[in-house]
C-alpha positions as CSV (number, residue, x, y, z in Angstrom):
1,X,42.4,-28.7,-55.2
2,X,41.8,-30.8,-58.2
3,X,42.7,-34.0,-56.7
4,X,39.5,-33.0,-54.2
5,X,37.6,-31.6,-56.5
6,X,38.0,-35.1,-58.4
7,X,37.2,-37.2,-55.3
8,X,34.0,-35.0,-54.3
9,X,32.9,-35.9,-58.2
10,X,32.9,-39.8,-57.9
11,X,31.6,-39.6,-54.6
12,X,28.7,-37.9,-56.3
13,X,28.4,-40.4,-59.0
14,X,28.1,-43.1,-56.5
15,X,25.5,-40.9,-54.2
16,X,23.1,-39.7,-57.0
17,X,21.9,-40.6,-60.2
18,X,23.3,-38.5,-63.3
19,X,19.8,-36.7,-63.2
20,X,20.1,-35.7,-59.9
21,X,23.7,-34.5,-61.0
22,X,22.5,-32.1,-63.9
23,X,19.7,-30.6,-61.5
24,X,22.0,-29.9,-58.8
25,X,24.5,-28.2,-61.8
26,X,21.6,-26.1,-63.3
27,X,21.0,-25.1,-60.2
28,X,24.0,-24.1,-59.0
29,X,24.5,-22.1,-62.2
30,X,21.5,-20.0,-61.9
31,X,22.6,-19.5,-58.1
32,X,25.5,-17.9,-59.5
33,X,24.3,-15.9,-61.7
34,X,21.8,-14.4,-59.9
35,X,23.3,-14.1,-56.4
36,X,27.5,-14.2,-56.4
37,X,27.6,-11.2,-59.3
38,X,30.5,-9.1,-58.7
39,X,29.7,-6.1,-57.4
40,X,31.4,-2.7,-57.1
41,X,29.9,-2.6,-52.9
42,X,32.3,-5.3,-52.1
43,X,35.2,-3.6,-52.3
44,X,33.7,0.0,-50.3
45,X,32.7,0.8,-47.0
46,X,29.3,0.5,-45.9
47,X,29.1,2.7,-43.4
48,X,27.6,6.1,-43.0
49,X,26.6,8.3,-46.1
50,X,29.3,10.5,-47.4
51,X,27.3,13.6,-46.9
52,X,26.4,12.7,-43.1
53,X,30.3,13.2,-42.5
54,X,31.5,16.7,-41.6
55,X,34.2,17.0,-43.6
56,X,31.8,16.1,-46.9
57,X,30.4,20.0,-46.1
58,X,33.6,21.8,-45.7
59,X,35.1,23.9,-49.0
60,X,39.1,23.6,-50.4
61,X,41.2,20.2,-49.9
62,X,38.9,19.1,-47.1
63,X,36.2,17.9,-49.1
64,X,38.5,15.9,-51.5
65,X,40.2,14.7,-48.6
66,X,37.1,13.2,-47.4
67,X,36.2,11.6,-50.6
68,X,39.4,9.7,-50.8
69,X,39.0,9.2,-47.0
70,X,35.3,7.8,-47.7
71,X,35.9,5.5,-50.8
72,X,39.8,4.9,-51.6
73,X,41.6,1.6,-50.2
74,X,45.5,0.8,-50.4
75,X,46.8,-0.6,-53.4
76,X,46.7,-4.4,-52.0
77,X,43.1,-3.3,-51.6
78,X,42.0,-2.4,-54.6
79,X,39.4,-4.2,-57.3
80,X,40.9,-6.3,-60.6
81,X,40.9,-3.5,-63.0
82,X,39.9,-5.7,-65.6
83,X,36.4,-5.9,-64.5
84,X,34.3,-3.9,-66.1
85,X,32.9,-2.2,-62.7
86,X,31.0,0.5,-64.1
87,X,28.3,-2.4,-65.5
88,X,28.3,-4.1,-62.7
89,X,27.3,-1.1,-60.5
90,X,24.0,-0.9,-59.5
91,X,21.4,2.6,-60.5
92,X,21.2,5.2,-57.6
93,X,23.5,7.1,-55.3
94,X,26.6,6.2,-54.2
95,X,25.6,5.9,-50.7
96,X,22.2,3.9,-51.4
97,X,23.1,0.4,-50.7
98,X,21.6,-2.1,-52.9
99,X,19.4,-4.8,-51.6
100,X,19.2,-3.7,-48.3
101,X,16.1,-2.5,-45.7
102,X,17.9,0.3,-44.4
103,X,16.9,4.0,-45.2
104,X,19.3,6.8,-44.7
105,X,17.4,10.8,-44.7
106,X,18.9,12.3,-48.1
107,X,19.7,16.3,-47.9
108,X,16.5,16.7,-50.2
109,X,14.1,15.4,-47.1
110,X,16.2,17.3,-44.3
111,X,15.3,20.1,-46.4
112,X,11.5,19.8,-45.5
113,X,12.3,19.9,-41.8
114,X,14.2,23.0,-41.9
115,X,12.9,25.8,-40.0
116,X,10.9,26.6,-37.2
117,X,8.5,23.7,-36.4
118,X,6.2,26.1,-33.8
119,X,5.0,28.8,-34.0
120,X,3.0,31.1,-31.6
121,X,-0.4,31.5,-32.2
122,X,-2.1,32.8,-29.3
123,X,-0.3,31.7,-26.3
124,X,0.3,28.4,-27.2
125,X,2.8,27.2,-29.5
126,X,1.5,25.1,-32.9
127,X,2.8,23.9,-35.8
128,X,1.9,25.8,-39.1
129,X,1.4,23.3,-42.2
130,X,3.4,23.2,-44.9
131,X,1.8,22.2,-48.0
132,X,4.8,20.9,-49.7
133,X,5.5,18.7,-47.1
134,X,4.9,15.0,-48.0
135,X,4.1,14.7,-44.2
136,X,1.5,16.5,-42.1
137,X,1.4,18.1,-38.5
138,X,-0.2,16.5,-35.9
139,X,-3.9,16.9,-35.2
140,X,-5.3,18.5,-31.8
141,X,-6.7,15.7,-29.9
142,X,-7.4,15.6,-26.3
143,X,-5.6,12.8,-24.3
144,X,-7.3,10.3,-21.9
145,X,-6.5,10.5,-18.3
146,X,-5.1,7.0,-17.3
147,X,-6.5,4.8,-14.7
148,X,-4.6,3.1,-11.9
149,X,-5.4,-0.2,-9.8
150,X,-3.8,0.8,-6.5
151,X,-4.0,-2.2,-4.5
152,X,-5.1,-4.9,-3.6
153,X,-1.9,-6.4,-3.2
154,X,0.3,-3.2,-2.7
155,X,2.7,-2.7,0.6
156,X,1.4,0.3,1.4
157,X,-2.5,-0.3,1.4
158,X,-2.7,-1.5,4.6
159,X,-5.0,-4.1,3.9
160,X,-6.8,-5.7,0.7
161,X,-7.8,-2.0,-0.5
162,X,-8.1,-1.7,-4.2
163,X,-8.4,1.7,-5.1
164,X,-9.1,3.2,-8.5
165,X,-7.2,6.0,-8.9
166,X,-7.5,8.6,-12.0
167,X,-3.9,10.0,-12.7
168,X,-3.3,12.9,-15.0
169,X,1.1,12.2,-15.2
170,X,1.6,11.6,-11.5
171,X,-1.2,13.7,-10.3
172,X,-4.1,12.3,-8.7
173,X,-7.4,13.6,-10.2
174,X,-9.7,11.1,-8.1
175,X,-9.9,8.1,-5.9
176,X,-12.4,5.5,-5.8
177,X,-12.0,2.8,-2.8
178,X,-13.2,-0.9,-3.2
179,X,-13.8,-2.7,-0.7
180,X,-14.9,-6.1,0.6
181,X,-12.5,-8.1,-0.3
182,X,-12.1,-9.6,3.3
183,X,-15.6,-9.7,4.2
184,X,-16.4,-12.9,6.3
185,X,-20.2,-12.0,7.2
186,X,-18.9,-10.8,11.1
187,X,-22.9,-9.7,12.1
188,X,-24.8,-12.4,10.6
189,X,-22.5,-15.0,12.2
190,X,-23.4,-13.2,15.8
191,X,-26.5,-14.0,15.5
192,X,-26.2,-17.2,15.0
193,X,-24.0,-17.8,18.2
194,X,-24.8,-17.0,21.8
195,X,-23.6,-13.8,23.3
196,X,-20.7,-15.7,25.1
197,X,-19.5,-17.4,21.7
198,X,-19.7,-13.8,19.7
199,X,-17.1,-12.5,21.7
200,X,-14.0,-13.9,19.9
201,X,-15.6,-12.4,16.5
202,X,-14.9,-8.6,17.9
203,X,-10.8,-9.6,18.2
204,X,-10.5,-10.6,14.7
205,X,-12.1,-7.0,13.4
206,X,-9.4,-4.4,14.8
207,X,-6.7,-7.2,15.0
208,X,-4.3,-4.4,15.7
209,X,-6.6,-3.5,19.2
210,X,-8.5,-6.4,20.0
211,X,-9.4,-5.8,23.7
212,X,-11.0,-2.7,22.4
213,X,-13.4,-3.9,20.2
214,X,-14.2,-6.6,23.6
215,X,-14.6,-3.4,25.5
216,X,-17.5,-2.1,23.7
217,X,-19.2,-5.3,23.0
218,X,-19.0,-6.3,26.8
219,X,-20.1,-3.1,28.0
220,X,-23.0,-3.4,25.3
221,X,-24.1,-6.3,27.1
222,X,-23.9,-5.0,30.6
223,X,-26.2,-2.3,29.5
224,X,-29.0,-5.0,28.5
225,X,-27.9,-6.9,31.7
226,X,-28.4,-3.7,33.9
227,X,-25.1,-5.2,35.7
228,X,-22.3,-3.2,37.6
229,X,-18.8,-4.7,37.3
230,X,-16.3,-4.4,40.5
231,X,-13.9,-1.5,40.2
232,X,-10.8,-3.5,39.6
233,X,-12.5,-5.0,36.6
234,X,-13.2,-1.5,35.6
235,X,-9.2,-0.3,35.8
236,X,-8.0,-3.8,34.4
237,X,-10.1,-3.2,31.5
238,X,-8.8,0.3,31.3
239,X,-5.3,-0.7,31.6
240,X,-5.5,-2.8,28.8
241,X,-7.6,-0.3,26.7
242,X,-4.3,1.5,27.1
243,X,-2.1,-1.2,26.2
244,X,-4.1,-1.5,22.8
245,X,-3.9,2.7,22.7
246,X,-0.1,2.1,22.6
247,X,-0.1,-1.2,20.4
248,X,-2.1,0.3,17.9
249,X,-0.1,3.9,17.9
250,X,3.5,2.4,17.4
251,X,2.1,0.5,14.8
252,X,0.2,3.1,13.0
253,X,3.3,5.3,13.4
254,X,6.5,2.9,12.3
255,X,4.1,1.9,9.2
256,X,3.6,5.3,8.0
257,X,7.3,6.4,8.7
258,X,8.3,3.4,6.4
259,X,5.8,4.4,3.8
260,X,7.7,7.7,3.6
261,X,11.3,6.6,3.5
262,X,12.5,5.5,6.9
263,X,13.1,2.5,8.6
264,X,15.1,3.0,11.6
265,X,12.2,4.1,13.3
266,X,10.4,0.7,12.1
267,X,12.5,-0.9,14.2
268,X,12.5,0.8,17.5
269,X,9.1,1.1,17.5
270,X,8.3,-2.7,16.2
271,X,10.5,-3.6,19.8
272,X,8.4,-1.9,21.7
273,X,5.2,-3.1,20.1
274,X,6.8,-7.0,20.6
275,X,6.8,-6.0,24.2
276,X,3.3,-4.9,24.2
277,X,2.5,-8.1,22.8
278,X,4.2,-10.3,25.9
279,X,2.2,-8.3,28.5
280,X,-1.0,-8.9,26.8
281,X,0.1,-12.9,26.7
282,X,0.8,-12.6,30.0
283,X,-2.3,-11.3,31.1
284,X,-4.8,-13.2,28.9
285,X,-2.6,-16.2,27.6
286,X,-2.7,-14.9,23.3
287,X,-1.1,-12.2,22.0
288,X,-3.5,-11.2,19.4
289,X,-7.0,-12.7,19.8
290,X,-7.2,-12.4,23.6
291,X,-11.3,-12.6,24.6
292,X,-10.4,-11.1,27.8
293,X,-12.3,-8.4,28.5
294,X,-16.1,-10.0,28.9
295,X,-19.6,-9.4,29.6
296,X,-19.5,-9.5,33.7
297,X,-15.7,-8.3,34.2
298,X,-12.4,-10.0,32.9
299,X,-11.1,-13.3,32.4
300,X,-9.0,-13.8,35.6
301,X,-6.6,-10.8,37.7
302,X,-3.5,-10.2,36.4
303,X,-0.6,-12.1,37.2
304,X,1.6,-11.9,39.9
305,X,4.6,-9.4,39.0
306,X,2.9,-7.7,36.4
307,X,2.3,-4.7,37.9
308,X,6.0,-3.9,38.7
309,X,7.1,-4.7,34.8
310,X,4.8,-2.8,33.1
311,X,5.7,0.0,35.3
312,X,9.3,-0.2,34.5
313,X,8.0,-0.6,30.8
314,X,6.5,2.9,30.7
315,X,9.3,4.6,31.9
316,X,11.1,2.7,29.4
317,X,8.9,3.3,26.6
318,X,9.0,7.2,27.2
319,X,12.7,7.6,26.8
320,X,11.9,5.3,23.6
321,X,9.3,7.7,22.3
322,X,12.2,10.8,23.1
323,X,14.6,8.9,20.3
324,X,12.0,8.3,17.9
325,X,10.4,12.1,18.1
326,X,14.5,13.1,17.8
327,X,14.4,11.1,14.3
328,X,11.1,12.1,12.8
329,X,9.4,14.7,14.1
330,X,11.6,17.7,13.1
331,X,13.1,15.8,10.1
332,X,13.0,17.8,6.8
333,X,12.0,14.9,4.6
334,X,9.4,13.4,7.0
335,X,8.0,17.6,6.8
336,X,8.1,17.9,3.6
337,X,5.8,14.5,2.6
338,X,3.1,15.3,5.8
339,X,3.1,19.1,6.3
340,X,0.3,20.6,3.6
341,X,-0.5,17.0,2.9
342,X,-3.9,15.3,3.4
343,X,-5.5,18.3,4.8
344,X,-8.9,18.4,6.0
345,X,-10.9,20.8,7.4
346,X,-13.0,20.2,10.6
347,X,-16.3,21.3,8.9
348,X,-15.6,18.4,6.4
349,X,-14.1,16.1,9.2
350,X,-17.9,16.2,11.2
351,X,-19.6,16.0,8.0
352,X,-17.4,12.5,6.8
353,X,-18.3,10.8,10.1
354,X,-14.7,11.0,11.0
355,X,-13.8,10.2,15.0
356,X,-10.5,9.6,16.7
357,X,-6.9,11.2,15.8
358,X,-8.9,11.9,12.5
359,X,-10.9,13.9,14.2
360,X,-9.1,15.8,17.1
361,X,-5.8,16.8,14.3
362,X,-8.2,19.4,12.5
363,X,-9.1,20.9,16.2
364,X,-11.7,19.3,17.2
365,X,-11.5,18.3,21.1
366,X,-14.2,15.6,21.2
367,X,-12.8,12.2,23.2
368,X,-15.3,9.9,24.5
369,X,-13.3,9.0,27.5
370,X,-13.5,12.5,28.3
371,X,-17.5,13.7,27.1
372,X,-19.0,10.1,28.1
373,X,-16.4,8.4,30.3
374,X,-17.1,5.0,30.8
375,X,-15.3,2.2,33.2
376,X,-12.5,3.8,34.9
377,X,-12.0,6.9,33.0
378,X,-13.8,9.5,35.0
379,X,-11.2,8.5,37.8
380,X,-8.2,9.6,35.0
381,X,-6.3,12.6,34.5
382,X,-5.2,13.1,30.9
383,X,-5.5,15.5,28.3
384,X,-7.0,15.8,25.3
385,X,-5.0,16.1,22.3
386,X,-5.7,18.6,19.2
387,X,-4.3,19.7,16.4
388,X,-4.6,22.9,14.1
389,X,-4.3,22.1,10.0
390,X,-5.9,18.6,10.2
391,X,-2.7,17.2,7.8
392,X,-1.0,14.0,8.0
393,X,1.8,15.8,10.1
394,X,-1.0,16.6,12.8
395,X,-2.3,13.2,12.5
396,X,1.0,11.9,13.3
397,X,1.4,14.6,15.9
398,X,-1.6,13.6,17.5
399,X,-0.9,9.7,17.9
400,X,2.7,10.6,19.4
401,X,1.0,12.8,21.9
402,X,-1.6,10.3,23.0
403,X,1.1,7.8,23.4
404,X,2.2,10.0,26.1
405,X,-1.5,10.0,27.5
406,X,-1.7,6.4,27.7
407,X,1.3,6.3,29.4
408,X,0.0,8.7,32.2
409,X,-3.6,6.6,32.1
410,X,-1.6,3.1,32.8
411,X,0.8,4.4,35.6
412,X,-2.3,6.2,37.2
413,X,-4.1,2.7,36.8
414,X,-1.5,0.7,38.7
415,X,-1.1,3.4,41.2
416,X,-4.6,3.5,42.3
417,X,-5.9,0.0,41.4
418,X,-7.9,-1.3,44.1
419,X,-8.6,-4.6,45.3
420,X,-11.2,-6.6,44.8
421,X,-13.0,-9.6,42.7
422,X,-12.5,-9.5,38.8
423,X,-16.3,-10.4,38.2
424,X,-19.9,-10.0,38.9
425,X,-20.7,-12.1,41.7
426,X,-23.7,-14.0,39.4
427,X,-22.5,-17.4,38.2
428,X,-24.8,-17.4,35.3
429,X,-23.4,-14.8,33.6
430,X,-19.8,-15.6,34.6
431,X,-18.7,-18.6,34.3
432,X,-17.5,-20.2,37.9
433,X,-13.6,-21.3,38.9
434,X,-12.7,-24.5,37.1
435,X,-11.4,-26.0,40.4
436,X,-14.7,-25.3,41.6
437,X,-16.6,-26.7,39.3
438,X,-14.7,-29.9,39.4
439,X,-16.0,-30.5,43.3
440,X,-19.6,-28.6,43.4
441,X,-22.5,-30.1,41.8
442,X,-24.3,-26.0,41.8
443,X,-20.7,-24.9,40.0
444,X,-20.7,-27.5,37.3
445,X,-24.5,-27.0,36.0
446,X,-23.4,-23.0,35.5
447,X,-20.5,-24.0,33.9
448,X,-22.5,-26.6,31.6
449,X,-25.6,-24.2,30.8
450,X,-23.2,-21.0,30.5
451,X,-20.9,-22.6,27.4
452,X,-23.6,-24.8,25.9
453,X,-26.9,-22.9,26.1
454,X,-25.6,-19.4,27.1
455,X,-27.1,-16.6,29.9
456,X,-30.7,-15.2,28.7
457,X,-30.7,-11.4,27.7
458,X,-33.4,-9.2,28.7
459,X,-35.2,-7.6,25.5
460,X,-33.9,-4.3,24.8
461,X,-31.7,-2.4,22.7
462,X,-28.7,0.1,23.1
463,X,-25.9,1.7,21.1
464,X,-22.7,1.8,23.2
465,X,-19.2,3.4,21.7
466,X,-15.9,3.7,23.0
467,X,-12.8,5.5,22.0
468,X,-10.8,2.8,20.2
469,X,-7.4,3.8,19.1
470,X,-8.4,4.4,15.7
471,X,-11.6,6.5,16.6
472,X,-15.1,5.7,17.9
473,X,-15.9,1.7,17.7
474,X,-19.7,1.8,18.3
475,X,-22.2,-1.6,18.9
476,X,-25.7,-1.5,18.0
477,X,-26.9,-4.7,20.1
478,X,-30.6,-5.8,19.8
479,X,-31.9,-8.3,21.9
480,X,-35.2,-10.5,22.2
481,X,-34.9,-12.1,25.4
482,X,-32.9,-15.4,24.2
483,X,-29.2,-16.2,24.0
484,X,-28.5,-14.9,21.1
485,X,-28.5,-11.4,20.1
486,X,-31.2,-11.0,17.5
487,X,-28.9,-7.6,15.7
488,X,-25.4,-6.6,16.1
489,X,-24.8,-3.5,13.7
490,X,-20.9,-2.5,14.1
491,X,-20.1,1.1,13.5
492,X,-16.0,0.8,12.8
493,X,-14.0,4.3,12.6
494,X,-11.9,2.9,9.6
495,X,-15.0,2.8,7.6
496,X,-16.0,6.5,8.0
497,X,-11.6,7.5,7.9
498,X,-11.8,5.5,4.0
499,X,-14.3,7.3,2.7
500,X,-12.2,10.4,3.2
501,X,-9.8,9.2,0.3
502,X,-12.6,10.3,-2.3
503,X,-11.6,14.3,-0.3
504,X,-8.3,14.3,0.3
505,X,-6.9,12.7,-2.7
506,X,-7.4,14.8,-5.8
507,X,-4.8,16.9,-6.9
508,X,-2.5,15.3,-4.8
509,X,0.6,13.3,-6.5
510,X,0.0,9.5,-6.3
511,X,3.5,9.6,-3.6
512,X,1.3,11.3,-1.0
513,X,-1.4,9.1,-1.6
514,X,0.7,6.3,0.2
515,X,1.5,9.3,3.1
516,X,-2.4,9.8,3.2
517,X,-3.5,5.7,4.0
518,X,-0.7,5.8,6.0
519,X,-2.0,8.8,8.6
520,X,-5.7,7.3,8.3
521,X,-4.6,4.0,10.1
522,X,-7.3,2.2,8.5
523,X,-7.4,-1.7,9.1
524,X,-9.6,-4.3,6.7
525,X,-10.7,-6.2,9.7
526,X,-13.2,-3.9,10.9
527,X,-14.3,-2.4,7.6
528,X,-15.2,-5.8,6.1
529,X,-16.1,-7.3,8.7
């Protein structure tokens, strides 16, 4: 030890100048002083205060067994006795540690707690000051309700919908949608484009349905035309009216069975929805934006073999529909989220605007194709489906129900189609066969003037609405006698189902507001626009 201790010294010597040496000494001295005392702490336990254990409050040999449990080491253990350690100990308690941040509650401050802490007083229970307490109850001060940005980027909004929701705990107090977060300017761009051009603009606002929002713009424009379609044109577009029905349906459905728990469901019905999808490519060559359905008729017939498939499809998709109604409809958790849940009544229903499944699940049995039947639905026999509490259990009850419909309407469609052309017989308005127009002079002018200039519209004006899935889809079309409509005013269902949120939402628990979006089947594309 020495031997090193000399080393280290004439290491130092060489290193530092004697100076530097005597500073680093003093130093070092003071350190020592100051800081490496002996002190009595370093030979007990820090642990817990003696009187926190429960053997420092019990009476006889217990409590001296605790003390010698508490502060006596072994004999190898214990401190030089020829330190003075009484000196050396620093002022306070015995279980006050010195130099230290920590705070341990002494008996004397438990003593100011003890007691009742509330008393009654009227019926609410208060805390009666105590004036010797260095600490004072807590004032009455009423609390904020806290505000919630639901959306836009949550799963279960459907869309872009930023809500603001007021939440006392987990109850909803009110509900304040937002919207135009996808709003592209859909009108305003219409009339800037002939009436043949505006047509792709109605698939991208029900994306979900597209052929129904063609339906009502091309029979909009068959009312200014004062035109009759043929009668397979008619059922074609019905048919695929249909098609959108059940599109639209088994997605509203599998979306708000997810939303609520279950995704088996999801699945099944997501099959049958991909199948949809491959008859509407076959028929109009897209699967989602389809311009089929136009002014003057359809694009072209349907294919060859279509027919059969889509009637072995049905009876397919009804034993589907069986499985699925087995899972959810009388399940106790899908009851207990829907049933009592979003409920309107159908005084407030008529007075929101609201149309559709919306509409017919608090009673009300008002269908378009049924009061104002339009292509090939006076020929139909369905029902009309209703409810009776106008929940989101109805609402679901409804869609399941007109499923079923549909499926009635599109195997009465290819029963009784009848033959025929697809088209109006007027080349200006459709567009003539493309192997025609490659060998007649007549043919390729029409084709020329009808995608470059467009057909002329008489002046007018009409309002024509159909029943889209999601409710009534109505066009406002004003014309001026040129190529371009001069107003197109859109009247989506999802606009008038949204503003129900500001109804149905308060004192509801922010878990059944996902249910209640979820049984509106609202979509962002048509209330935008």
């Amino acid at each position: 030890m020495h031997s090193r201790m000399n080393k280290l010294r004439q290491l130092a010597e060489k290193l530092f100048t004697p100076s530097e040496i005597n500073r680093f000494n003093a130093f070092r001295h003071d350190f020592a002083e100051n800081y490496l005392k002996l002190s009595a702490y370093q030979f007990r336990r820090p642990t817990i205060p003696k009187w926190m254990n429960p053997r420092y409050f019990a009476t006889g040999d217990s409590e001296k067994t605790s003390e010698v449990c508490c502060n006596e080491r072994p004999d190898h253990l214990q401190p030089n006795s020829e330190i003075n350690w009484d000196e050396l100990r620093p002022p306070g308690k015995p279980y006050e540690p010195r130099d230290t941040h920590y705070w341990y509650p002494d008996p004397e401050f438990m003593k100011e707690s003890e007691g009742k802490v509330l008393w009654p007083i009227g019926d609410e229970w208060k805390q009666r000051p105590n004036p010797s307490s260095r600490y004072f109850p807590p004032q009455d001060r009423t609390f904020r309700t806290k505000f919630v940005n639901f959306g836009p980027a949550h799963p279960a909004a459907h869309g872009v919908l930023r809500m603001i929701l007021e939440l006392d705990n987990e109850t909803v107090l009110s509900a304040d949608p937002h919207i135009g977060l996808l709003h592209r300017g859909t009108e305003k761009l219409i009339e800037y484009k002939t009436y043949t051009q505006a047509l792709p603009y109605f698939d991208r606002l029900d994306y979900v349905s597209c052929m129904a929002c063609e339906q009502a713009y091309a029979l909009a424009v068959e009312k200014l035309l004062n035109i009759e379609i043929p009668a397979r044109a008619k059922y074609i577009r019905t048919l695929c009216a249909e098609l959108m029905r059940l599109t639209n349906h088994t997605m509203a459905v599998a979306t708000s069975v997810l939303d609520c728990g279950a995704i088996t469901p999801l699945f099944w019905l997501f099959e049958e929805r991909e199948k949809l999808y491959e008859f509407s490519e076959r028929l109009s060559g897209a699967r989602l934006h389809a311009a089929y359905i136009r002014p003057g008729g359809v694009a072209q017939d349907m294919p060859l073999g279509f027919g059969h498939d889509l009637y072995n499809f049905i009876e397919q998709f009804k034993e589907r529909l069986d499985e699925v109604e087995d899972v959810v409809t009388d399940n106790r958790i899908w009851r207990m989220r829907n049933i009592g849940i979003g409920t309107i009544s159908a005084h407030d229903a008529l007075n929101f605007g609201c149309t559709g499944p919306v509409l017919r699940a608090t009673g009300v049995k008002w269908d378009l194709r049924k009061q104002q039947p339009y292509d090939a639905y006076a020929d139909m026999d369905f029902d009309v489906v209703i409810g009776s509490q106008g929940d989101c259990y109805d609402r679901y009850l409804v869609r399941v129900r007109e499923m079923r419909e549909s499926c009635r309407i599109i195997q009465q469609c290819l029963n009784c189609m009848p033959a025929g052309h697809v088209k109006v017989d007027d080349k200006k308005i459709m567009p003539p066969q493309r192997h025609k127009m490659k060998t007649g002079m007549e043919d390729l002018i029409h084709h020329f003037k009808h995608f470059s200039q467009g057909y002329s519209v008489p002046p007018g004006a009409t309002y024509t609405a159909i029943e889209s899935p999601k409710g009534e889809f109505g066009v406002y079309l004003v014309s001026d006698g040129s190529s371009r409509p001069y107003r197109c005013k859109i009247r989506p269902a999802s606009y008038a189902h949204l503003a129900l949120m500001s109804k149905l939402a308060p004192m509801m628990l922010l878990a059944d507001i996902v249910a209640i979006i979820g049984s509106l089947d609202i979509v962002f594309g048509e209330i935008d626009r």
